[in-house]
Steps between C-alpha positions, in 0.01 A plus 500: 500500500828409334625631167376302298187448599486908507604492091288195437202709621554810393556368101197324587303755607634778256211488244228311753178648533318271705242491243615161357447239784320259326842434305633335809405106468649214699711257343304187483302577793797462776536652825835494690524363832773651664655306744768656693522788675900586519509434143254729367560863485284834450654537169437140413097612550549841362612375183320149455161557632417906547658601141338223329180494688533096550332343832720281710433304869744530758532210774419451818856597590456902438273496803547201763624874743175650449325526873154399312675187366557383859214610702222538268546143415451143747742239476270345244527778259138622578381828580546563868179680605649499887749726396350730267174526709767607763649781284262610340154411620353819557558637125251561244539343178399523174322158362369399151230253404653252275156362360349873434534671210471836487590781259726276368676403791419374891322722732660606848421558819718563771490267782719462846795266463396297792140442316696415217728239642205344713304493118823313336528227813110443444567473110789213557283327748191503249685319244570858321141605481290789621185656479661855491716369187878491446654809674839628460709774690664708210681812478570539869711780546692324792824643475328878540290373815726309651858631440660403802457138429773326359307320201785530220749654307502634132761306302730752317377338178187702539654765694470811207140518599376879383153441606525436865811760504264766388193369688627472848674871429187664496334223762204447278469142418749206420515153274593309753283217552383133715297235334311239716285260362370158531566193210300582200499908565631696171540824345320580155649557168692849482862708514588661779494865589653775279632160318772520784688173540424307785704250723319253708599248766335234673539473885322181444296296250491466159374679212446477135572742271319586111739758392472683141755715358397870423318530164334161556211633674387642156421176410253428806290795462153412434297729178446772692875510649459406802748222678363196638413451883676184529727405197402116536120544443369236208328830360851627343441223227209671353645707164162660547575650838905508506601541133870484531566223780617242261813741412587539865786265617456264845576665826842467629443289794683483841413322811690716804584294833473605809823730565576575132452883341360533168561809287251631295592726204368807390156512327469160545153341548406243735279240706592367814343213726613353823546169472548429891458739819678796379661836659665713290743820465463749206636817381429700189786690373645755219824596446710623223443184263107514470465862604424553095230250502377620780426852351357317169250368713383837674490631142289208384272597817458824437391431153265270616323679740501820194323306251230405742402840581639661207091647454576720790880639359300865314279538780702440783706813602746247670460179252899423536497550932211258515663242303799498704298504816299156360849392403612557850176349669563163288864452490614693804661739321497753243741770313663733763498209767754337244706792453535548882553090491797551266608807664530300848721212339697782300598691801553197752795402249631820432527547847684206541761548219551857577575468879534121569410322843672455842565140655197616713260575246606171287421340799162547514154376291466780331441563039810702527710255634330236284630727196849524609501121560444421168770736370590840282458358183109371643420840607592642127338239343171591697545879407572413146169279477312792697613760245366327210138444688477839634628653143232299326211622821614853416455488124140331578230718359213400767782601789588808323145546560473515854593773759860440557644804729394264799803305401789580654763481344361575173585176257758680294708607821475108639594377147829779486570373872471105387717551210735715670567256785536212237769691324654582818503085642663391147764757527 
């Protein structure tokens, strides 16, 4: 991060609370293509897409080095079953049903990968019909299975990634995902998790992309507030049913090629179909720009799940531990895991601007070396950002709640340590 950028965001961010997403609109309903790859900097992103919470595509260019993009692929431009049956035949994946609905979304079941591919060659050959319906491979966690394999590389653009950095340091889980699917396979309506950004890139295939700015999906909900299922159903037309469609704009629209990343901003809802033979790489991500919205959400949660069992709060000894365990059960998450989340982040860059990294340790794939990569004035604007979410989690009257001597440090002494190392870097 260059100067600039590091006093564009910080004047930015100086009275941002993350609760006011829905004032982020597209101009006109543009996306950016960007082009080149030498020409484009971090900073350029930092400060034209994260700060402003605009989508943009990148070409094909930011990933024709990708292993996956040469070997996952035939000459053709085709999925090449050969190669991934090869690889990765004896895996287990997980698979959704495309025609079910269920709970609001498509059921799962996990199925081996061979099974899979030797479905999706029978699908082609059947003119894209089946009597088990249209499956799709989705949130594949191939990266964690599989990390020997040379499938890809993060492109620094989306390399301040908090959720995986905190994720893979207590080897729990990641949001690092594959996508395989056959023409005509899609994704219902909804934002993605935590209302993280997400980054996706096509190894091949095309897809089409309904994509509404935060604060639009108020628009969609139905009487009861619920959002649609899928945002094209004829049934959104009915005042009776969906009162306030007619004052929700059109979907931005973008139709990604084969090669080409889209970015996908915070909080933003979306719909997604593949319009040919499709396999795709995702990650959701937080960092220091969306980090605020991020902890709006949790505190939207958590006031969900309270008013639905808010008849329990007098005679329920532990009415506030039970909400945060629902909280966690639904969202993956709940108080004290984000404390230990920001804690993690907090002390990975104070680490880093207090004692720096050898030639040896830059050298290698690791979140501290991804910090110091990005630069000094990064790392403060990360701790600055974390200070004003963990100062707002610590004045929160349903955390002050909970048992907090489990925490260590306690949130005061991590907020005295934050600031103090901030002071310290700007000296």
């Amino acid at each position: 991060m260059d100067r600039a950028t590091f006093a564009c965001s910080t004047a930015f961010f100086r009275d941002y609370s993350g609760s006011s997403q829905g004032a982020f609109c597209l101009p006109g309903g543009h996306v950016d293509f960007i082009e080149k790859v030498e020409s484009f900097t971090y900073s350029d992103f930092f400060r034209d897409y994260l700060i402003p919470n605009h989508p943009c595509i990148f070409s094909a260019k930011f990933t024709e080095d990708w292993g996956s993009r040469r070997n996952w692929v035939t000459w053709d431009g085709k999925p090449n079953f050969d190669h991934l049956l090869q690889k990765f035949g004896e895996a287990v994946v997980p698979v959704a049903n495309c025609d079910v609905k269920e709970y609001n979304s498509n059921p799962k079941e996990q199925l081996p990968f061979k099974e899979y591919i030797n479905y999706w060659k029978e699908y082609i050959k059947n003119g894209y019909r089946s009597s088990r319906g249209c499956l799709y491979l989705k949130d594949w966690h191939l990266s964690r299975a599989f990390p020997e394999q040379e499938v890809y590389t993060t492109p620094v653009y989306f390399s301040s990634d908090w959720l995986n950095e905190y994720w893979d340091a207590v080897a729990v889980d990641d949001y690092r995902f594959v996508y395989m699917g056959p023409k005509g396979s899609w994704t219902p309506f909804h934002a993605d998790v935590f209302r993280s950004y997400s980054w996706s890139a096509n190894i091949c295939g095309r897809k089409k992309w309904l994509l509404y700015p935060a604060g639009q999906e108020e628009y969609l909900k139905d009487r009861h507030g619920n959002l649609p299922f899928d945002v094209t159903a004829p049934s959104l037309k009915d005042r009776n049913v969906y009162p306030r469609y007619n004052q929700s704009q059109p979907p931005v629209e973008i139709v990604q090629e084969a090669g080409e990343i889209v970015f996908i901003p915070s909080g933003w809802h979306h719909q997604v179909y593949n319009l040919e033979d499709t396999i795709s790489i995702n990650h959701n991500w937080v960092n220091g720009c969306n980090v605020a919205i991020m902890w709006c959400f949790l505190q939207d949660e958590l006031a969900a799940v309270q008013r639905e069992i808010n008849e329990w709060k007098d005679p329920m000894d532990d009415w506030h531990l039970q909400c945060q365990l629902i909280m966690k059960s639904c969202t993956g998450i709940d108080y004290k895991e984000f404390y230990n989340f920001l804690k993690v982040i907090a002390e990975n860059r104070i680490s880093v601007l207090e004692n720096g990294l050898d030639d040896e340790a830059l050298a290698k794939n690791t979140p501290k070396a991804a910090i110091s990569t990005l630069g000094m004035l990064h790392a403060v604007f990360d701790l600055k950002r974390t200070v004003k979410v963990l100062t707002s989690l610590s004045a929160n009257e349903d955390f002050k709640k909970l048992d907090l001597t489990s925490l260590s440090p306690p949130p005061e002494a991590l907020l005295h340590h934050l600031k103090a190392a901030i002071d310290t870097a700007l000296l």
